[in-house]
PLY file of the C-alpha trace (Angstrom):
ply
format ascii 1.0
element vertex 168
property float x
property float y
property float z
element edge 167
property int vertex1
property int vertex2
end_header
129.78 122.73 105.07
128.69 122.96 101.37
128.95 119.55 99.47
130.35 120.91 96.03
129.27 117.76 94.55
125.94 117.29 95.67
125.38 120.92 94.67
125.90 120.13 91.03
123.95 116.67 90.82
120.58 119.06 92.27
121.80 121.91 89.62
122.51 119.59 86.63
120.02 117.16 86.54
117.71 117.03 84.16
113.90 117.81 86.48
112.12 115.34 84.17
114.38 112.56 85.00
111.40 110.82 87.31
110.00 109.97 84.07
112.70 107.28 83.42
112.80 105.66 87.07
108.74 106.65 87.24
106.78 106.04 83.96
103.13 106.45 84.04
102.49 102.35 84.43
104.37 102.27 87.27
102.75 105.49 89.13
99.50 103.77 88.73
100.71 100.58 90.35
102.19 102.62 93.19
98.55 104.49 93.41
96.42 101.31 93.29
98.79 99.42 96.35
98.53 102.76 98.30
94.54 102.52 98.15
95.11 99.17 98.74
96.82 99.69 101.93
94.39 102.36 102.99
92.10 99.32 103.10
93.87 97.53 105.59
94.47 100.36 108.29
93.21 103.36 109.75
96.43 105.48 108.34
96.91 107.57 105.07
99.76 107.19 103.05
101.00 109.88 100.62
103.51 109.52 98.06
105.78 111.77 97.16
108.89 111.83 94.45
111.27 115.25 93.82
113.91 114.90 91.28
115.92 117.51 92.79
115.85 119.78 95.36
115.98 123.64 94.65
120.08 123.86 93.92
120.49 127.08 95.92
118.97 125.69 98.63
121.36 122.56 98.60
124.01 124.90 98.71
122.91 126.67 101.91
122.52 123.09 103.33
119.10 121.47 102.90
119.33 117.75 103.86
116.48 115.54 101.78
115.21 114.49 105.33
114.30 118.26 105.89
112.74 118.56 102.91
110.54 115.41 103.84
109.31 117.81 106.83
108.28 120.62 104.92
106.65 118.55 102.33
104.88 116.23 105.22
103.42 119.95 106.18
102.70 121.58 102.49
100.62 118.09 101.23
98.90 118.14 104.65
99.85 114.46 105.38
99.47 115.59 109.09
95.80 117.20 108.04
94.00 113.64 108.72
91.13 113.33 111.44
93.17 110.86 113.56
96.45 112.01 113.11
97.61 108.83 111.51
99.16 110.45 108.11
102.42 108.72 106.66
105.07 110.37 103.87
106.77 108.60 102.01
109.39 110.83 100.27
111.43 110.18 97.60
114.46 112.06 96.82
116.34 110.96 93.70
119.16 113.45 93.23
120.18 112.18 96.99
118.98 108.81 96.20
117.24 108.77 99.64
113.99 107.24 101.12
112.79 109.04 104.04
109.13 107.79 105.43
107.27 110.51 108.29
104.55 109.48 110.38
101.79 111.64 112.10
101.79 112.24 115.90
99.27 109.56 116.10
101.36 106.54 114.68
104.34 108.04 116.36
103.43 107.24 119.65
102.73 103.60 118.66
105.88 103.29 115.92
109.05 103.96 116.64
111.25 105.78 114.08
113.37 102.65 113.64
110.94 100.80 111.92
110.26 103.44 108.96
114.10 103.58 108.88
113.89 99.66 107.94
111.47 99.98 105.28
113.14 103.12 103.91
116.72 101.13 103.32
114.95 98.21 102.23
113.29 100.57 99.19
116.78 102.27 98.58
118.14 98.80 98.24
116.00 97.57 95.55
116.48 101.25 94.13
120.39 101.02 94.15
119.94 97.58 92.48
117.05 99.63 89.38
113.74 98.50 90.66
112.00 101.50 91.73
109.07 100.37 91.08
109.62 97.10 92.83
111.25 99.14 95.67
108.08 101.41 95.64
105.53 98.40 96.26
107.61 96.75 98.73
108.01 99.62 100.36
104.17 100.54 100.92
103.85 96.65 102.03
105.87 97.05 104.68
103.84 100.04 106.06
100.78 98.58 105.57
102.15 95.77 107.76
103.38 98.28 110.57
100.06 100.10 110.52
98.00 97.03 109.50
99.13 95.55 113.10
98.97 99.34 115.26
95.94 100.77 113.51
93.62 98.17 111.85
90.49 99.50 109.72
87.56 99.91 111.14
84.37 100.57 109.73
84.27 104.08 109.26
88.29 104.40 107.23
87.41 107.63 105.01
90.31 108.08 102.28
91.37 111.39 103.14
94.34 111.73 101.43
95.43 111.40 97.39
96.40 108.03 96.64
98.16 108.89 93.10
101.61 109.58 94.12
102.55 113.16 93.56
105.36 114.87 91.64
107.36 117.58 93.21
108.75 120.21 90.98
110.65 122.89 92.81
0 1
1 2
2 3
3 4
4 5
5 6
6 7
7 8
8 9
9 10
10 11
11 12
12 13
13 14
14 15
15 16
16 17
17 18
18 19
19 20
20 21
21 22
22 23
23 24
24 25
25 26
26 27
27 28
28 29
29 30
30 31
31 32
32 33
33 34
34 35
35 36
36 37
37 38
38 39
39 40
40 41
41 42
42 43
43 44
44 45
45 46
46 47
47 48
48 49
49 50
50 51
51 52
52 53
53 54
54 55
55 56
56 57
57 58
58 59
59 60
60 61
61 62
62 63
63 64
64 65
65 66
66 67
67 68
68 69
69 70
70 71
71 72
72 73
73 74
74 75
75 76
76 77
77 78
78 79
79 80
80 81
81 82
82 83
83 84
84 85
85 86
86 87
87 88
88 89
89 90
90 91
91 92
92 93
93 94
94 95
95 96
96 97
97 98
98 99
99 100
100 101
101 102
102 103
103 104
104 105
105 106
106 107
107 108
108 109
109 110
110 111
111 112
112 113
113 114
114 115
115 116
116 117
117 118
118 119
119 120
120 121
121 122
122 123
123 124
124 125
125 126
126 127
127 128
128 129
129 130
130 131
131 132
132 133
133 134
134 135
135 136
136 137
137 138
138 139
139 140
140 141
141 142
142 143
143 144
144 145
145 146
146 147
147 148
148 149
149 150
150 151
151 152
152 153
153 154
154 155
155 156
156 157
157 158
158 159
159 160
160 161
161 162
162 163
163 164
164 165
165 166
166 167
């Protein structure tokens, strides 16, 4: 069933509006505690933020947590030599965290505990501290894969640390 409502929040607002939630400071704190992490583990972790999802495509139903799956495929998160790629997606029109692991993790993590760290991001979110939210949020992984998949000596980063903007 179409949600009318969520159908004009994707068609109405304005693309740019990551800038306010996102500046460039904070993008650059998010990059340097991703490489960070990296340096802790044998995963990858790629960042991703999308103001809005394409408003026709809302329309015919798109959930943000599908979206999460196409973009886990189109930034090659899964691309890594060990399988242990992790997406962190950001959806802001849907206000909605949803965090993707690699076949490799999977078998290790369960679902459940991505879930965790995705609601405890969309609670500092819901209270204005995305970039608070952000950092906390790649802690938490880094603790999950710190404990499955610790670094070893050959860890090549294989993946962009810099979170990336998604525009349409």
């Amino acid at each position: 069933m179409v949600n009318i409502k969520r159908c004009l929040v994707h068609t109405f607002m304005p693309p740019w509006r990551w800038r306010w939630t996102f500046p460039k400071a904070s993008l650059d704190a998010i990059g340097q505690a991703v490489k960070a992490s990296e340096t802790q583990h044998s995963g990858e972790l790629r960042f991703a933020i999308e103001t809005t999802l394409p408003p026709a495509r809302v329309c015919q139903g798109l959930s943000a947590r599908q979206r999460a799956t196409e973009l886990f495929a189109r930034l090659h998160v899964w691309d890594t030599e060990e399988n242990t790629g992790v997406l962190i997606y950001l959806q802001l029109a849907d206000r909605e965290v949803h965090i993707l692991a690699d076949r490799g993790i999977n078998k290790l993590v369960a679902q459940a505990e991505w879930d965790a760290v995705a609601q405890a991001m969309e609670a500092c979110f819901r209270q204005g501290d995305f970039l608070r939210g952000s950092l906390e949020g790649v802690k938490g992984i880094t603790a999950i894969l710190a404990r499955h998949f610790p670094a070893n000596t050959n860890n090549p980063d294989e993946l962009p640390n810099q979170p990336v903007i998604i525009r349409g």
